[in-house]
Phi, psi and omega in degrees: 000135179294146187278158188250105170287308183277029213216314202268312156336289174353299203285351196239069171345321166307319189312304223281030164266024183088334197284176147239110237240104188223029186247050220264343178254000137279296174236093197266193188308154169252145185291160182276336194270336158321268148014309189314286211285292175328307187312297194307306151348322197226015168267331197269340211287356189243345198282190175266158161260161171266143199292181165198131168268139203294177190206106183112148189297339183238021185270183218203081204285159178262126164328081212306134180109003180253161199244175189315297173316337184286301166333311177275356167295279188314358199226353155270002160268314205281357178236009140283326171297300183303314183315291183246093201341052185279167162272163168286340166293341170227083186237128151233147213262155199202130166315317185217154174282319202320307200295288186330316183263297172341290194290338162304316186293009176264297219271000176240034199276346182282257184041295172257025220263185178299158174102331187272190173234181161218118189247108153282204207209110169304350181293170139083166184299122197320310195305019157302293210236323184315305175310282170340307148312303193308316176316308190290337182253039184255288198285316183118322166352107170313146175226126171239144179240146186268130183259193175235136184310132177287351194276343195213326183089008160319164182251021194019123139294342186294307199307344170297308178324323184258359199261322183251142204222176180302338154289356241247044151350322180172135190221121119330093200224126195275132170324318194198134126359116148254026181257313162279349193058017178280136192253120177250166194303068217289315199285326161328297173305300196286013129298318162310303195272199319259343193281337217237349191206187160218058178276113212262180153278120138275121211251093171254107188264041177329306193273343187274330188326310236271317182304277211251165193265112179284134183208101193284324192283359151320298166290328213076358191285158180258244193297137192233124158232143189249122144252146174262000183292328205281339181252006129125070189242187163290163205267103192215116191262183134223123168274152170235118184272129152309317173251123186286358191263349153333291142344283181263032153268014183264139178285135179273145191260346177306136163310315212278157205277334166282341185338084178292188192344249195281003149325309180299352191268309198286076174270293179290101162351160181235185173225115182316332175291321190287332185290301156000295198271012163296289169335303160316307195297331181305317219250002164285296191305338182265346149281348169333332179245080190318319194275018193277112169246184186113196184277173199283000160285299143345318193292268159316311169299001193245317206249351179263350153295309178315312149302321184287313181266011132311281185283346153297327181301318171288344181279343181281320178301320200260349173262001166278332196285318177300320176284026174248326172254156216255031170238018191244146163210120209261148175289143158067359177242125180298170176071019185298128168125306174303131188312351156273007170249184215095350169248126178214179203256344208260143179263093197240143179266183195317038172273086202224110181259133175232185200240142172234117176348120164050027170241140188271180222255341172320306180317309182288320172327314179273333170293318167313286198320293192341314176269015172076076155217110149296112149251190173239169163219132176271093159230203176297138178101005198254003172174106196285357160247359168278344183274327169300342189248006145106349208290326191298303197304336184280358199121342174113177203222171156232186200222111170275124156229106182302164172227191191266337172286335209265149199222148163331334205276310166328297187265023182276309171292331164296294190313332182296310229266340160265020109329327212250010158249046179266000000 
């Protein structure tokens, strides 16, 4: 069955202002039945529930007297947890990944203590690696980073053989680039980092979620962090422990002094309208594919290949277009010049940053506005393998992120109007 584009339009009331919204990794777009969900979420968030009594051998009766809000807590873990096919127990819910990782890197300071190491990664969103650095000159912990070929933003997996050792604490590796869109090779590292250490893995698969269908015990990962914003949910983060018991080796951030498993994580408050639209936004994603059934984990496994090999087609359509003018030079994709090009071996996700010859990337952003297209622009500090590939020195990059609403037409009009500043 074919992905239903105009169908998929639908869902988003923002198309009918005129722009064309190709910043999907910066801000993406919000669904209208989200949008929705929030409202009621914040109209419904102060009120009391009426108790319930359980029913069935593994169910859980409700507390008469807890409020709405408490609820949309439990019912946005249960849809992170399905996003990347985890238990619910070891979901902890957040404001920010930023919040979200500051407090893990607290609460893992024994951990990290002198003597230990930590292996990032040049890829991927600082908030990947920046905490994690602060932490290591904080706890006294060493930091080794694995680099990436520049010809492409690939991750090597072999090079873990040599980075991570028996001191080896926590190795850090973001799913897919979300500036080149490269993907990496998680089940490898972490096969490699648990065979060589007792380290756990962290994986942030902000960018890859949207694509591809996340599955931490697949990847090998301890740990997932998730925002729901990147698929076009409320700005609502999650960490996910594969093993929730986990949860309770962490030194706890909590005030309250008993404070258990994912309590101890859960410092910052959320705002119940945001929690709200998490559950929707999931359950957007898991409808992308009408016909697809079963639970919404299911669900989700269905509709999101469909998606991915859709909008792989348009990212080939938009580096073939681009790799015809001879003032564009796309970041990280091998074969430039050649009659194939735009096709490698390297595996990405809708992710695409180019350079336009002796124009900065501000420069472009704006000119692209000028004509209703929304983009991103990288510039410095926004991103440590574009800057290891030299992309700073040009001025900065710009960044196409597809969303699933973006149409052939999209990037035909994108590629003119930067044609037309040659």
């Amino acid at each position: 069955m074919a992905f239903d584009v105009p169908t998929t339009r639908g869902y988003y009331s923002s198309l009918s202002d005129g722009w064309t919204y190709l910043n999907g990794g910066e801000r993406a777009q919000i669904p209208e039945r989200v949008l929705s969900s929030m409202a009621t979420a914040f109209r419904a968030a102060p009120k009391s529930l009426a108790g319930e009594a359980a029913s069935g051998t593994h169910s859980r009766g409700r507390e008469a007297g807890i409020t709405a809000g408490h609820q949309f807590a439990a019912m946005a873990r249960r849809a992170f947890a399905d996003v990347a096919g985890a238990r619910v127990e070891g979901v902890v819910l957040g404001p920010s990944r930023e919040a979200l990782v500051q407090v893990l890197t607290q609460a893992m300071r024994r951990r990290l203590s002198l003597g230990a190491r930590i292996v990032l990664t040049r890829t991927g969103d600082p908030v990947a690696h920046v905490p994690f650095r602060r932490a290591a000159d904080m706890y006294g912990a060493r930091v080794s980073v694995a680099e990436a070929d520049l010809s492409t933003g690939a991750v090597p997996a072999w090079q873990f053989e040599e980075v991570v050792d028996a001191d080896t604490r926590l190795v850090v590796v973001p799913a897919a680039d979300p500036y080149v869109g490269a993907v990496a090779p998680v089940a490898e590292i972490a096969r490699i980092a648990h065979a060589r250490s007792r380290a756990m893995v962290f994986v942030d698969a902000t960018a890859f979620a949207p694509y591809r269908v996340v599955d931490m015990y697949d990847m090998g990962a301890d740990i997932v962090l998730l925002d729901a914003a990147a698929w076009g949910g409320p700005e609502v983060s999650a960490l996910v422990f594969r093993d929730p018991s986990q949860l309770d080796l962490l030194q706890s951030m909590s005030l309250t002094p008993d404070a258990g498993g994912r309590r101890r994580l859960e410092v910052f408050p959320v705002a119940p309208a945001l929690l709200g639209g998490v559950p929707e936004s999931v359950r957007h994603l898991a409808d992308l594919d009408p016909s697809a059934r079963g639970t919404r984990r299911h669900r989700i496994e269905t509709s999101i290949p469909q998606v991915g090999r859709y909008l792989t087609t348009l990212t080939t359509r938009l580096l073939d277009a681009l790799g015809n003018l001879d003032q564009v030079h796309i970041v990280g994709v091998d074969g430039e010049g050649s009659a194939d090009y735009g096709v490698t071996d390297t595996d990405r996700i809708p992710r695409v940053s180019f350079i336009v010859t002796d124009v900065p990337a501000s420069t472009v952003v704006r000119r692209l506005l000028d004509n209703r297209l929304v983009t991103s622009a990288v510039t410095d500090g926004g991103s440590a393998l574009l800057e290891a590939m030299g992309v700073m020195e040009a001025g900065g990059a710009v960044t196409v992120g597809l969303q699933p609403f973006n149409t052939p037409h999209d990037v035909d009009q994108l590629v003119r109007t930067v044609a037309s500043l040659g």
